[in-house]
Each structure stands twice: as C-alpha cells, then as structure tokens.
N, C-alpha and C positions, 0 to 999 in steps of 0.2 A: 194374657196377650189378646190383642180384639182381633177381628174376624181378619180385619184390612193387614194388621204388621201380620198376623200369621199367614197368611195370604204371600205376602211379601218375601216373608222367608223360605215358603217352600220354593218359591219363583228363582233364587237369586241361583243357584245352580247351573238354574237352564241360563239363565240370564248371562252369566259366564262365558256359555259356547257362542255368544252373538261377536258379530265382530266389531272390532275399534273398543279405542281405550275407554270409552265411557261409555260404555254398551249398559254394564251396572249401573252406572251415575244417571242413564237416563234413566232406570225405573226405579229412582227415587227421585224424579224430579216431582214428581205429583206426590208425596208424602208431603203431609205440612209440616211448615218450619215449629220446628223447635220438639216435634212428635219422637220419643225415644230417647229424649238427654239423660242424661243421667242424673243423680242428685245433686243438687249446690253442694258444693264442698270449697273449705278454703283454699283457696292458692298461696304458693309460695311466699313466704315473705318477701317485700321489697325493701333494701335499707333506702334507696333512693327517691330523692321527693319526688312525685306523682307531676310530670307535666300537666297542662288543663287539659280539662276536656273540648277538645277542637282543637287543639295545637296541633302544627303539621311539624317537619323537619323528617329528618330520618337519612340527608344527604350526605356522600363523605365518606369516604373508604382509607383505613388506614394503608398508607406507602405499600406498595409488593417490597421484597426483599430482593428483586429484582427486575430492575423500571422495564424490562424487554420481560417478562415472566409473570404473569400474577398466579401463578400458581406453584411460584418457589419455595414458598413453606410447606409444601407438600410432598417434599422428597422421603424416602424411609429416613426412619431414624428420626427426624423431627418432629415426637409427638410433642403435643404441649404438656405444662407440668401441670394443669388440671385434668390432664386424661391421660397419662402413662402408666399410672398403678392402677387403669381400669383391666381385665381380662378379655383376651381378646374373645370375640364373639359375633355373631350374624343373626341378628333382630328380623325373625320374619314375618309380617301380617297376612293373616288368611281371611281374605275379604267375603268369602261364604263362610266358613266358621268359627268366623267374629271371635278367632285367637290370634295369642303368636306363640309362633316356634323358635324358641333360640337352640344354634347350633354352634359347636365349637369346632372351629375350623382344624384344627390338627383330626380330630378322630373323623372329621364328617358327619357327625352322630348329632341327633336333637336330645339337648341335655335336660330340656325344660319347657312348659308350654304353658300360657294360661290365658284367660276369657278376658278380652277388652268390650267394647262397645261394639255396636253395630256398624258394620261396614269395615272397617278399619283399612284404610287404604295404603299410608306410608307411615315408616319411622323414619323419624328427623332430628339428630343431634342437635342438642342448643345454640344460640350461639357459642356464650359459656362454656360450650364441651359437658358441661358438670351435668347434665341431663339429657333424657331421648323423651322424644312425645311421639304417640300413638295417636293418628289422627282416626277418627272413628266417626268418619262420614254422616252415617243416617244414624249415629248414639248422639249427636251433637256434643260431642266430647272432645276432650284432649287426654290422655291415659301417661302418666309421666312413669318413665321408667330409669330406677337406680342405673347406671353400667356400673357400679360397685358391685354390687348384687345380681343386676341381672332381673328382678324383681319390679312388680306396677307399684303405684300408690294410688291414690285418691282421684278421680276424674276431674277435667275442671271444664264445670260447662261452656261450653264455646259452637254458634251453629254452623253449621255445616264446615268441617273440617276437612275439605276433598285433602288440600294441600297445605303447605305452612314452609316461608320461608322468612328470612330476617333481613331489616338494612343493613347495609354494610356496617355503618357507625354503630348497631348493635343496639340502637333507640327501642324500634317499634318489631314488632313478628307482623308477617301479612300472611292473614291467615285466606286462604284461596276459598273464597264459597262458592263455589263451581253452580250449585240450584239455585243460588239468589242474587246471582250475576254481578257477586262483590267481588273485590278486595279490601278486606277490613284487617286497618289497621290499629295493633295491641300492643299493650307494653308488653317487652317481650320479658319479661319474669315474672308479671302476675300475670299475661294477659286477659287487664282489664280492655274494655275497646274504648278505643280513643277516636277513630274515624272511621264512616267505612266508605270505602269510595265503588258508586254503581258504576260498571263496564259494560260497553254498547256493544256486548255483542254476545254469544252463549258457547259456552263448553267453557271456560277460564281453566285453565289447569297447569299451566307449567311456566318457569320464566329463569333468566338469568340476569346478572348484573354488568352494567359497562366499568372499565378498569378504576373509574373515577368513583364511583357509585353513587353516582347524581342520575342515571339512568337505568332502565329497566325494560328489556325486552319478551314479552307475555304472551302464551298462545291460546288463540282461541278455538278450540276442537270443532267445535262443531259450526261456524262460521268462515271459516276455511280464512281469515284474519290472524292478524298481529299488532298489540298495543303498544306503543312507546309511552311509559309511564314518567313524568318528569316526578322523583323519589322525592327529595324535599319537600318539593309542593305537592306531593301526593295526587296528581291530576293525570288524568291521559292527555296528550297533548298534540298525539297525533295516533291514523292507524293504519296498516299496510296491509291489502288485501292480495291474497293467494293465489296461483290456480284455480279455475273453480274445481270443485271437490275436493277442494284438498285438507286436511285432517294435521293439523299440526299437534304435535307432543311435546318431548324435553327441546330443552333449549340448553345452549353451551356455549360461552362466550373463549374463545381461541385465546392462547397463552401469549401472545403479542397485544393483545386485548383491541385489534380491530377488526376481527371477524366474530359474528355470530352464526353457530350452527344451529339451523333446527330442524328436527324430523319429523318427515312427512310420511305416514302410514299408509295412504292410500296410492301417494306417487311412487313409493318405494327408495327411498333418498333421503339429503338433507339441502336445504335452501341454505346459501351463504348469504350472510345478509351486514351491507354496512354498519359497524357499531357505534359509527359517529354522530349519524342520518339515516332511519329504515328503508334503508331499497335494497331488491333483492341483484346481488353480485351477479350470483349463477345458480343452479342446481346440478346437484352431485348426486346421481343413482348408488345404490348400495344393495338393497335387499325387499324384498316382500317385506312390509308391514315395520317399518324402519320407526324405531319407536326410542329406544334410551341411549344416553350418550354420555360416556364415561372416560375420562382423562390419566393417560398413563401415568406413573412416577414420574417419570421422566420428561414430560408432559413433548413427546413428540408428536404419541399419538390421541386417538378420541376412537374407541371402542362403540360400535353402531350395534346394537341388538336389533337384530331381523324378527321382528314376534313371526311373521306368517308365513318367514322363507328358514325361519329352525335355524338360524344362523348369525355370525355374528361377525362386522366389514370393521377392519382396523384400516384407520383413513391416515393420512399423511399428514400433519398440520404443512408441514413445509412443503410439499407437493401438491396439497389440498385433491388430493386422487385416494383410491382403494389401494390400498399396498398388498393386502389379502383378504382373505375371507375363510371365516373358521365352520362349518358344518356340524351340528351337532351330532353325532351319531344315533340314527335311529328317532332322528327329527326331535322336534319340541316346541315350546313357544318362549323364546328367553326375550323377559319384560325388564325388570327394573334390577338395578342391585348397586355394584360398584366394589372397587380393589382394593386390594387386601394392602395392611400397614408397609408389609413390603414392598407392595408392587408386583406379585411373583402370581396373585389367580385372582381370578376374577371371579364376581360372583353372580347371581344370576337365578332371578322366579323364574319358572315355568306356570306362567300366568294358563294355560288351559290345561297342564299334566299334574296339578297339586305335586310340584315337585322343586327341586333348587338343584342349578347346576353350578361348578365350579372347573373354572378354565385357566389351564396354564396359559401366562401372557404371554410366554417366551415360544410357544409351539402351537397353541390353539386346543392342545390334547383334554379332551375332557376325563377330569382329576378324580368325579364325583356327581353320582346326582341322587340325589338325597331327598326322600319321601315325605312331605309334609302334607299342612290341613289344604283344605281346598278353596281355590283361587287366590293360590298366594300372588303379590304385588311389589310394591316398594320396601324393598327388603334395605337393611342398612349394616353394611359390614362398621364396627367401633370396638375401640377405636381407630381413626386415623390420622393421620399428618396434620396439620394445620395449625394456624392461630387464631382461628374463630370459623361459624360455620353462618353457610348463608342458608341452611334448608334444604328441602328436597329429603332425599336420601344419603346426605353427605356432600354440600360442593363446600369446599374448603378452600381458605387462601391465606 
C-alpha cells in the first residue's frame, strides 16, 4: 500500500466523526481517479444486443398497479418471483472497514461478513431483483452479491461508485460519481458505460424518479442545489437552488407521484418540491440532520431519519405534517436503511455508533441494535416488495 492510500486509511475513522453526509466523500476527492480499482474482471453476461456507444434513451416507466399509487407493488406479500426464494436478510456496508455484515433479521445476529473494496458506501438491489451491488467508492468497483447465498463475486471495475440507481424502463444504471461530478450512464447488466453526463454542480449524491419516468430529481450536497434531469435525453435541463447552506440528501418522490420530498441536513426538514416543474412548495422541519427517507407498506407514511437529533419523524403524506417522532433510546445516529418485507421494522445504520438499529413501525419501540463494522451506511433490507428496483438502498415500484 503507498505512503498516500495508507495515509488515507488510517484517516477515514476520524473522518467519520466530521459531520454531513460526505464528510468521507470529501477526503477522497483529492485521491486520483481510478487509484484502488480493483482488477478487470468480466461482467455479467448480457443475452441482449449492446445499444451504441452514445445512444441516449432510458425514458418510460412501466404503469403503477395503481395510477393514484406508484408504490402499489410494494405492499407485503408482493414479492416478485425473481426474488421470493431469496432469504430474508440485511446487507450492511461498513465504509471504514471496507466489509459487509449481513444480518438475519428474525435472530438480530450478524450471520456473515466479508471484505469489498474501499469505501463501500451503499447496497443496491438490481433492477432484476436477481442481484445486490456493493458500491465501493474509493475501490472504483461494483462488488455484486448472490441474495441466494448471501455471498460476493468478482468486482466489476466502475469509477467512483458513490451511488447507483436505474431508469425506470430498466435500460441504463446511473451510476452517481459524486468526485468527478458525473452521472454516468451503463448498461445496467454489464455495466459497460455508454454516456456520462458532467453536473454543474458538486456533492451529486442522491435522486428519485417522477411517476412517468421521463424525469429525475438529483441532489447536490454540497452546492446546496437541485438537478432536473430530462432521463431519455440524459441532459440536465434545468437547476433549483436551495437555502443558502443548505445540504440536500435522499430524495422521495410521494405516492400520488406529485410531490418530491428531499432532506435537508443542515435545516433540519424536508423541502416539498413540485414534481411536474422544480420549485420549492414549502418546507417541512422534522429533526436535526434530516437525512434518509423511507416509505411505509402502506405508503401513508415516509419515515425521516434524524442523523444528529437520534431520531426518526414519521410524516403524514396526506397531512404533509409530522404525525410523530421516534427517539432512539440512549441517542444514535440513524442513516440510511429501509423496511422490512412486511412492513412491520424498520431498519437503520448508526452511521457514527458502528451499530444497526431496528424499529417497530407500529410503536417506534427499538426492537434491536445490533454491533457491526465501523461506519456503517446504506444498509439494504432483501428481499422486498416490488416489480423492479430503481437503486439507492431499495426504492421499488
């Protein structure tokens, strides 16, 4: 290892306690590109022909199963039959020691753990369901893992892998290169790269889709912005600036599919923002360090993690207000995760206590919290509901 990655790694610890989500991401933005990848290895087969190289598309979202709901295929019980005979389980990356811990959610127990690439930031189901990817930040990898097994394979070089989500139509993966101010988009089963589109602005990190999925709402951390991506033509096309200071993170497009939610870590909230045209509605306070945003079964509600307030604000979609607020006992810092097949706990990093919490939905009562490696992050409860996945840690429709 040279003087500089070891340098780096003894660093990322500390680097850890700084605050906001890309506290780590900034001290690899000065790492050069491509520094840590792993070795070329082949990717997946693809039986389908190879669009060219330049071709755009990726617009087009198949029907919701309910034109008032796009997140009707997400009730319990609805897994798909590419992902029912998987086990259930909770993929967690530990972004200082560049593992994951998987847990089986009946015992609470970490059944298994093993070394991905550097950084590892989130697990992301395929669209397919039929795979999870490990994105492994500063490894400039992808880590593709069985949910049959539970088990990695082969790394498939890709640079900077902050984040990774899919077109709706299930075309392209856009894989989020948060240090080199792309979104570069790949076929999403080899991803080979087919475009990458530069964004004027810095942090790129989080995004959701509009019900149509001709659109794309994308936040920019540390430019206190917001990109309206036109998807087919792969272009930004317009951008909506924030507060100043403001820190935007996930984003979540509302079950009626004309509100977008996104949080705001440093205001403490979430911006409602139109999904037709980006302007901002209103702002809705919630908690200190208002960061991940997750959608009931039921899809009444959208579950707020408070990283810096230990807490977690269950919002109203129909009220568009706080209905409560869960406390974690004896504090924390609940980051990224998302709900169980049932819909019955939620799940939950403790991005600064190397630990995972799990929440009953029905009471707020904390069910478990469970020891893992250090700085865990975008953990990915799988299987879940859905008929394809668009990325992240699980958003499904």
């Amino acid at each position: 290892m040279s003087r500089r990655r070891a340098l780096l790694a003894s660093l990322l610890p500390l680097l850890l306690l700084a605050a906001g989500c890309g506290s780590q991401r900034q001290s690899h933005a000065a790492a050069k590109p491509g520094a840590g990848a792993s070795p070329p290895a082949a990717a997946p087969a693809d039986p389908r022909p190879a669009p060219p190289v330049g071709a755009r598309g990726g617009g087009g979202a198949p029907p919701p199963l309910d034109p008032h709901d796009v997140y009707a295929a997400d009730r319990p019980g609805l897994l798909s039959p590419a992902a029912r005979s998987f086990p259930s389980r909770v993929y967690v990356p530990n972004s200082a020691s560049n593992t994951v811990d998987v847990i089986d959610p009946k015992s609470y127990k970490v059944v298994d753990h093993f070394p991905v690439g550097g950084l590892p930031q989130h697990i992301v189901p395929a669209y397919d369901l039929r795979r999870l990817w490990v994105t492994n930040d500063l490894g400039n990898s992808l880590t593709p893992v069985d949910p049959a097994t539970g088990r990695p394979g082969t790394p498939v070089p890709v640079e900077d892998p902050y984040n990774l989500y899919f077109t709706p139509d299930g075309r392209f993966a856009i894989v989020v290169a948060e240090r080199l101010h792309r979104l570069d988009f790949r076929d999403a089963r080899t991803m080979r790269l087919r475009r990458s589109l530069t964004v004027p602005c810095a942090g790129v990190d989080h995004m959701d889709f509009s019900a149509d999925g001709r659109h794309a709402l994308v936040s920019c951390e540390f430019s206190a912005t917001m990109l309206w991506v036109d998807v087919p033509g792969q272009r930004v096309t317009s951008t909506l600036t924030l507060r100043p200071g403001a820190m935007p993170q996930d984003v979540k497009l509302s079950p009626d599919g004309r509100t977008f939610y996104v949080a705001d870590q440093t205001a403490g909230g979430l911006y409602l923002i139109d999904a037709s045209r980006p302007r901002v509605e209103r702002f809705l306070a919630t908690g200190a360090g208002a960061h991940g945003l997750y959608v009931s079964r039921d899809s009444r509600y959208l579950y707020v993690s408070n990283r810096r307030g230990g807490s977690v604000s269950v919002v109203s979609f129909a009220g568009q207000r706080v209905a409560r607020t869960w406390v974690i006992p004896g504090g924390g810092s609940p980051d990224m995760g998302g709900v169980s097949a049932d819909g019955k706990v939620l799940w939950l990093t403790g991005r600064y206590n190397a630990e995972v919490y799990a929440l009953d939905t029905a009471s707020g009562r904390l069910l478990a919290r469970i020891p893992v490696g250090s700085g865990p992050h975008g953990l990915c409860v799988y299987p879940q509901p859905g008929r394809y996945s668009l990325g992240h840690t699980g958003v499904f429709r």
